[in-house]
C-alpha positions as CSV (number, residue, x, y, z in Angstrom):
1,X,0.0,0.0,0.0
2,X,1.5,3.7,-0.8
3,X,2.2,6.0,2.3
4,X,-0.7,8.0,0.7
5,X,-3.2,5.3,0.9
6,X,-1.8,4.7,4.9
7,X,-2.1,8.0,5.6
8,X,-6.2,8.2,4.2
9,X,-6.6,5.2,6.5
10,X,-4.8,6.6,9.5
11,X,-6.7,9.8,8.8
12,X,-10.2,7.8,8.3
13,X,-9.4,5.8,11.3
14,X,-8.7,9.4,13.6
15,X,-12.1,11.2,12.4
16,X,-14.1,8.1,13.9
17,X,-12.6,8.1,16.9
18,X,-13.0,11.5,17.3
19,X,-16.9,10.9,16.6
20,X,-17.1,8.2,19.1
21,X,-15.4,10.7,21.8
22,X,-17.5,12.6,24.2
23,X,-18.4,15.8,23.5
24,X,-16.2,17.4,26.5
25,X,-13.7,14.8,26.0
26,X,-13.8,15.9,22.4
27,X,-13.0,19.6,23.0
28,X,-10.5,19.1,25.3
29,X,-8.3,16.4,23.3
30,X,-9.1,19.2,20.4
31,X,-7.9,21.9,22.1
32,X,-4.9,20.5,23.0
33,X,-3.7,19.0,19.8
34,X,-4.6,21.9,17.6
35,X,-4.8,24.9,19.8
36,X,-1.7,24.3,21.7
37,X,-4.2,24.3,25.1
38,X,-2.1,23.5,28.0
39,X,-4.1,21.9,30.9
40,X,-4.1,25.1,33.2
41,X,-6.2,27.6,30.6
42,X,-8.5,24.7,29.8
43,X,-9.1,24.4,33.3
44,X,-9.9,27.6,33.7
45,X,-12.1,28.0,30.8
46,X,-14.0,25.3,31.7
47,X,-13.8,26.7,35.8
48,X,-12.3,23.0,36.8
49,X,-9.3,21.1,38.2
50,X,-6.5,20.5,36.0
51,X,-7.0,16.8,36.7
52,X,-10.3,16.8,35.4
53,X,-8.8,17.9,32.1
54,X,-6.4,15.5,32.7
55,X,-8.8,13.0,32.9
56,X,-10.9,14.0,29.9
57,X,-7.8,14.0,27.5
58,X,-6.7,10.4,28.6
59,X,-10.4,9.1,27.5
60,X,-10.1,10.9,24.6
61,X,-6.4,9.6,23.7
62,X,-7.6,5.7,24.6
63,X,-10.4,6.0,22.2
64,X,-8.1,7.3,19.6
65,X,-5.9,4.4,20.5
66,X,-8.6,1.7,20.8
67,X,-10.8,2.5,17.3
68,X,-10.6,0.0,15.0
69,X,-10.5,0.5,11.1
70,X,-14.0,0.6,8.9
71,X,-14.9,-2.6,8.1
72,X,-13.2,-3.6,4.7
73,X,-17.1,-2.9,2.8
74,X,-16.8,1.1,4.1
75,X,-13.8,1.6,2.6
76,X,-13.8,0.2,-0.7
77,X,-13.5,3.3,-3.5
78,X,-14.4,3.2,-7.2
């Protein structure tokens, strides 16, 4: 398989996960991967303890981790 047709799958594979994710969970793991978040602010935004943001971002990580490919049928292209 070409690094491109990795890549699509990796990237197929991440945009599920982040559907299955909570919707906090969600923001936080968000925030922190493309906003450059660090847990402090986000704490503060969201008026909680860092380790609740802690927290959130390690359910949102394992479901990242854990999310299995489509099955074979959803990713078949013509």
């Amino acid at each position: 398989m070409s690094s491109n047709g990795s890549g699509s799958k990796r990237l197929r594979i991440a945009r599920r996960a982040i559907r299955r994710m909570e919707p906090f969970d969600r923001a936080v793991f968000l925030a922190i991967r493309f906003e450059n978040a660090g847990y402090e602010d986000l704490a503060e935004r969201h008026g909680m303890g860092i380790e609740e943001i802690e927290k959130a971002f390690a359910r949102a990580v394992h479901i990242l981790i854990t999310t299995p490919p489509p099955p074979w049928w959803q990713i078949w292209r013509y």
